[in-house]
C-alpha positions in Angstrom: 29.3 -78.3 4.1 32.0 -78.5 1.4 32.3 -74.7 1.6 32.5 -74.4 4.9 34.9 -76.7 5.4 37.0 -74.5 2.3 36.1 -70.9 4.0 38.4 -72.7 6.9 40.9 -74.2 5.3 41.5 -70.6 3.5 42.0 -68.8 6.9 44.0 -72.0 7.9 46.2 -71.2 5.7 46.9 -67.8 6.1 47.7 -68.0 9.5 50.1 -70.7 8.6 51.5 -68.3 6.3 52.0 -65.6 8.6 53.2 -67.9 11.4 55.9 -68.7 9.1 56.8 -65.7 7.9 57.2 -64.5 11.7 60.7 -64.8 13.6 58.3 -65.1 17.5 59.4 -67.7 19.0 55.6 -68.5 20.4 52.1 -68.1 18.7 49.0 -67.9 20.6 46.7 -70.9 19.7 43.6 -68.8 19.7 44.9 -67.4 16.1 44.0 -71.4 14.7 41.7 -72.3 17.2 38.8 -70.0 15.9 39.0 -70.6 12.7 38.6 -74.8 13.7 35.5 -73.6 15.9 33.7 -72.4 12.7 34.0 -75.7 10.9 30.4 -77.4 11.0 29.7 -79.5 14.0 32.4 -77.8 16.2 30.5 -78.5 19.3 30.4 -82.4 18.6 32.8 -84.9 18.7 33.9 -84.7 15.1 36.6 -82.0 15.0 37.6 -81.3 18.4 41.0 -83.1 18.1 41.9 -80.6 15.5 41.8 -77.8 18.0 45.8 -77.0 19.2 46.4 -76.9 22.9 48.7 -73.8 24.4 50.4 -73.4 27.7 49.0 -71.7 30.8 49.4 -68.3 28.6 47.9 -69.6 25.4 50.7 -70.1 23.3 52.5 -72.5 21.8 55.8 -73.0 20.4 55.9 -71.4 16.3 57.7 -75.3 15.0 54.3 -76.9 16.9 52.0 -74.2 16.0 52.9 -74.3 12.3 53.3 -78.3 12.0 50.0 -78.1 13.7 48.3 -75.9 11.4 50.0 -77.8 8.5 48.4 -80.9 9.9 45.1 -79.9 9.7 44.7 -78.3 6.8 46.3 -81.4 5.4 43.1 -83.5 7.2 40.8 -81.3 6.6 41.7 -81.2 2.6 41.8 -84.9 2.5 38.1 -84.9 4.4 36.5 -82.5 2.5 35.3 -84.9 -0.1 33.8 -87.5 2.1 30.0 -87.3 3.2 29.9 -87.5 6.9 27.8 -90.5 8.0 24.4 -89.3 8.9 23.2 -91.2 12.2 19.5 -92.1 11.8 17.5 -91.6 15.3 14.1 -93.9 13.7 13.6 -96.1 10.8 11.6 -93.9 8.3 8.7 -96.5 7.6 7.1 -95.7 4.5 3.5 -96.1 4.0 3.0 -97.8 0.6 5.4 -99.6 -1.7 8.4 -97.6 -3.9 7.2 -97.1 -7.9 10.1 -96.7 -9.7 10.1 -94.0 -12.0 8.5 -95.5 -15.8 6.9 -98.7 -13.8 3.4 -99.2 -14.6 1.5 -97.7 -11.3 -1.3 -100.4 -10.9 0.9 -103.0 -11.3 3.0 -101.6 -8.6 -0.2 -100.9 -6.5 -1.2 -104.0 -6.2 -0.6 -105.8 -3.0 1.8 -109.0 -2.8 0.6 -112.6 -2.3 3.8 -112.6 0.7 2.7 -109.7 2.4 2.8 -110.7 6.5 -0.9 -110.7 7.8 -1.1 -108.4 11.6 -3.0 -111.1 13.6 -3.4 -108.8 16.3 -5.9 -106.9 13.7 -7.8 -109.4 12.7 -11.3 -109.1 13.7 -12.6 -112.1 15.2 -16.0 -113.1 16.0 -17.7 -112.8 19.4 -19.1 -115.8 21.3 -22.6 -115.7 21.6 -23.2 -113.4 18.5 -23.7 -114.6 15.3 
């Protein structure tokens, strides 16, 4: 995701470049705007504040449009490092205990004096049959 988020910040920055060099007086958002969309997760919620908005005609003013641009390159540099949280959709339930790596494995296997008892498992007898 790291690279991704570099490929981006790359083309960020030269359209920022360009849009400075350039005496228009308006820029059309879409030049920034599909470069953000190729950042991972575009579709969610995670980067679409990032995305510059334009007048009726798609453009923007050059000052906004390259303070803009600055500003996210800036966010996305200072991002890049952190691990997005991952959201977990189920408790992964694991089936036997954890060894760690050099324990002794029938130790580990062994099961614990504490371990909860499933009353609704436990075979009881029926009446009348012994």
């Amino acid at each position: 995701m790291a690279a991704d988020i570099d490929a981006v910040v790359a083309a960020l920055r030269v359209v920022l470049d360009e849009a400075q060099k350039s005496d228009e007086p308006f820029w059309k958002v879409e030049s920034a705007n599909r470069w953000i969309g190729q950042l991972p997760r575009s579709w969610s919620r995670r980067w679409r504040k990032l995305v510059l908005k334009g007048d009726a005609g798609g453009e923007a003013r050059r000052e906004e449009f390259v303070a803009h641009v600055r500003a996210t390159v800036a966010f996305l540099e200072m991002n890049r490092l952190q691990k997005p949280a991952s959201r977990k959709w189920w408790p992964l339930r694991r089936r036997g205990p954890v060894v760690p790596a050099g324990a002794n494995p029938t130790v580990a296997n062994a099961p614990s004096p504490a371990r909860p008892v499933n009353l609704l498992r436990v075979r009881k007898p029926l009446p009348g049959l012994h």
